[in-house]
N, C-alpha and C positions, 0 to 999 in steps of 0.2 A: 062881621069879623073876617070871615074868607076871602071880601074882597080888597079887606085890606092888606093882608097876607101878603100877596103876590108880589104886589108894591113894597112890600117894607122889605120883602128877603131880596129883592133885585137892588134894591137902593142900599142895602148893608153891602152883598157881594158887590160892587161897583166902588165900596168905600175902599172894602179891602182890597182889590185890586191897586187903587187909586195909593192906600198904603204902602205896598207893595213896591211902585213904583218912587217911591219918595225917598231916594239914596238919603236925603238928608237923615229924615226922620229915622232912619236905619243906622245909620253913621251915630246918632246921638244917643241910640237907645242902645249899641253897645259900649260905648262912652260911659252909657249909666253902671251898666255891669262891672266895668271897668273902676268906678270910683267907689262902686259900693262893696266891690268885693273884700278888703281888707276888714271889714265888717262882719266880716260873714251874714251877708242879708238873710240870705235866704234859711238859715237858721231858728228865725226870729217865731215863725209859727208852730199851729200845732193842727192835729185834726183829732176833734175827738177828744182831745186831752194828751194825745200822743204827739211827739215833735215831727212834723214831716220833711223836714231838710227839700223843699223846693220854691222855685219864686210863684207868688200866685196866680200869676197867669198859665202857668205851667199848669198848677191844679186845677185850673176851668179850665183847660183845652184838653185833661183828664178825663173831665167829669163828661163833654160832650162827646168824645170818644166812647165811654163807656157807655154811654146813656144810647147814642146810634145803634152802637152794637149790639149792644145788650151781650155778652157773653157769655157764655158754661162757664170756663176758665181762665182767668189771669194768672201768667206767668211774670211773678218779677224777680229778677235776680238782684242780690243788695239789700237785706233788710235795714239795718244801723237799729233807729232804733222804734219803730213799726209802725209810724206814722202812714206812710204810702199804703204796707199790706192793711191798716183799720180804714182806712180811707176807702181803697178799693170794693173794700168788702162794705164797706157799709153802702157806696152807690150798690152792690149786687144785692143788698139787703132791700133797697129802697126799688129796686128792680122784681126782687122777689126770685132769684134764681140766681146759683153760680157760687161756684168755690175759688178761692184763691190761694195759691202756690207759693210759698215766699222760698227763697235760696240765699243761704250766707256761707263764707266759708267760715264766718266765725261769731253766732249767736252771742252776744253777752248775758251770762245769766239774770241779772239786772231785765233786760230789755224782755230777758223772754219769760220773766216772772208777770212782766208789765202786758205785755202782749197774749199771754192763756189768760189772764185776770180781767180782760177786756170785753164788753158785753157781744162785739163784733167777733171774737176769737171764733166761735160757732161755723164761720165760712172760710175759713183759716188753719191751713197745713204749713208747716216750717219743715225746710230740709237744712241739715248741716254739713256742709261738703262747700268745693270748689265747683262751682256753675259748670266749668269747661272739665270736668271730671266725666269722663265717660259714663261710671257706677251712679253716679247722680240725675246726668241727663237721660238718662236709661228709667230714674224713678219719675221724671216728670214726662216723659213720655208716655208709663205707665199709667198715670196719671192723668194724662189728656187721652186715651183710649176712650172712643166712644162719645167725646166731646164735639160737636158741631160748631160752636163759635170758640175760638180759642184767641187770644191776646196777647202778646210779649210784650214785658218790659224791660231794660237794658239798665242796671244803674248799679256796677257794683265796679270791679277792677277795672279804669279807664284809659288803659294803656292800646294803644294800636292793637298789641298781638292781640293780647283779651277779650277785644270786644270783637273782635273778626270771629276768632273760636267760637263766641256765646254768638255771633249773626249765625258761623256755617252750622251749627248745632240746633238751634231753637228756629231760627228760621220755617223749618218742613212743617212746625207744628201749628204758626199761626195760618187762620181759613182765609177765604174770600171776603173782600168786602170787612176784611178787620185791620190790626195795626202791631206790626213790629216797631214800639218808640224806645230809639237808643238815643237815654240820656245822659246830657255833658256834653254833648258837639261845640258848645260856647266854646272849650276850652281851647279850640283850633284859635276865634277867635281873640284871645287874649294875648297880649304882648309879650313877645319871649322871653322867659326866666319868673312866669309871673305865677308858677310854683313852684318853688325852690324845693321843699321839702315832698313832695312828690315823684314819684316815676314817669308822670304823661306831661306833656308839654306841647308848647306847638310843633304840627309834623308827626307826633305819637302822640293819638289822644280816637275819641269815639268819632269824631265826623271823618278822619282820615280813615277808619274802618269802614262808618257807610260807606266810603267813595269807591274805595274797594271793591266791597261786597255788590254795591250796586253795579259794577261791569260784570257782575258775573251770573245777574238773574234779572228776568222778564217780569219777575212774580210784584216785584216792588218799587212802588217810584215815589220819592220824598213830596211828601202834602204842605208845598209852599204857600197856600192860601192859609196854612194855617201860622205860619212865621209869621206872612204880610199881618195876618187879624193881630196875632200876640206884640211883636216887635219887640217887648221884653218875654227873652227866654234862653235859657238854659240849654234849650234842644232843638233849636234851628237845624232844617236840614238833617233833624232825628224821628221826624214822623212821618216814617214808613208807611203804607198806606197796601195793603195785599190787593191787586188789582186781578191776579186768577189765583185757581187752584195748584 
């Protein structure tokens, strides 16, 4: 088995590389996003029994994030309706260590009846407040005290100013060797006006924030090997990757 190992992880990285390089396959696979989104695809699932609002590529490039890491703490801001926080928590469950942090500025009592009733809740803290709230981010900082592996997740208000705030804010907390993922960057990629009833659009939206945020730190550089692997995703050029302390 070990010596086949060697071989198979050289011959996948080389796929993805080779992915990577294949504008076409790039081009079509936001084309997909593009056709399915009037659908709302990414709706469709659930974790747990709870709906997690992501596409599933998204949730295995999650899962092997978290599983690397192995975490103390996941920070995500954006509950909806607590599919991501059961999700997370249950890899910390299956890991054996680690609490998760969720941030909304607006719990639905619904969701959060569903969410304490959940066998996962046990690794599960809800804040209610605005993310980019000083008094808030002051409780999850609280709250990563003392934590050695710490995570951020990015998936709640997707407006330019927003998600810059939740980078220059949450950013100090995540460690080395872990992962600030700000989700929604697709929506750069989507054609202008292509949400009408929303505030972020192309130009204001999460990847024009990383773009930002990234001239202005050493600490993070976007994990394209993992775009090239997924090709369908949500969060291109949102998985930040902590390269020091």
């Amino acid at each position: 088995m070990s010596a086949v190992m060697p071989s198979f992880q050289q011959d996948r990285e080389e796929n993805i590389q080779r992915l990577g390089r294949n504008g076409h396959l790039r081009d079509i696979s936001t084309q997909w996003l593009v056709e399915t989104g009037p659908y709302q695809y990414e709706y469709n699932f659930t974790w747990l029994g709870r709906p997690i609002i992501q596409y599933p590529q998204d949730i295995m490039a999650m899962q092997e994030i978290i599983w690397q890491v192995k975490p103390d703490l996941i920070i995500e801001t954006g509950i909806a309706h607590g599919g991501s926080l059961i999700f997370y928590a249950s890899m910390l469950e299956l890991i054996g260590h680690g609490r998760v942090l969720g941030i909304d500025i607006d719990i639905r009592p619904h969701n959060r009846v569903e969410i304490e009733n959940h066998p996962m809740f046990k690794r599960i803290v809800m804040i209610q407040g605005s993310s980019v709230d000083k008094s808030v981010s002051k409780q999850a900082y609280d709250f990563a005290q003392g934590k050695s592996r710490v995570l951020v997740a990015l998936d709640s208000n997707h407006t330019h100013e927003h998600v810059l705030k939740e980078l220059q804010l949450y950013s100090p907390l995540v460690t080395a060797g872990s992962y600030l993922v700000v989700f929604d960057t697709g929506i750069e990629d989507m054609p202008e006006g292509y949400f009408p009833d929303r505030p972020w659009n192309k130009g204001n939206n999460p990847k024009t924030a990383v773009w930002e945020f990234l001239k202005t730190t050493d600490r993070f550089v976007a994990d394209h090997l993992l775009d090239s692997k997924l090709l369908i995703s949500a969060n291109r050029s949102g998985y930040l990757k902590c390269i020091r302390s």
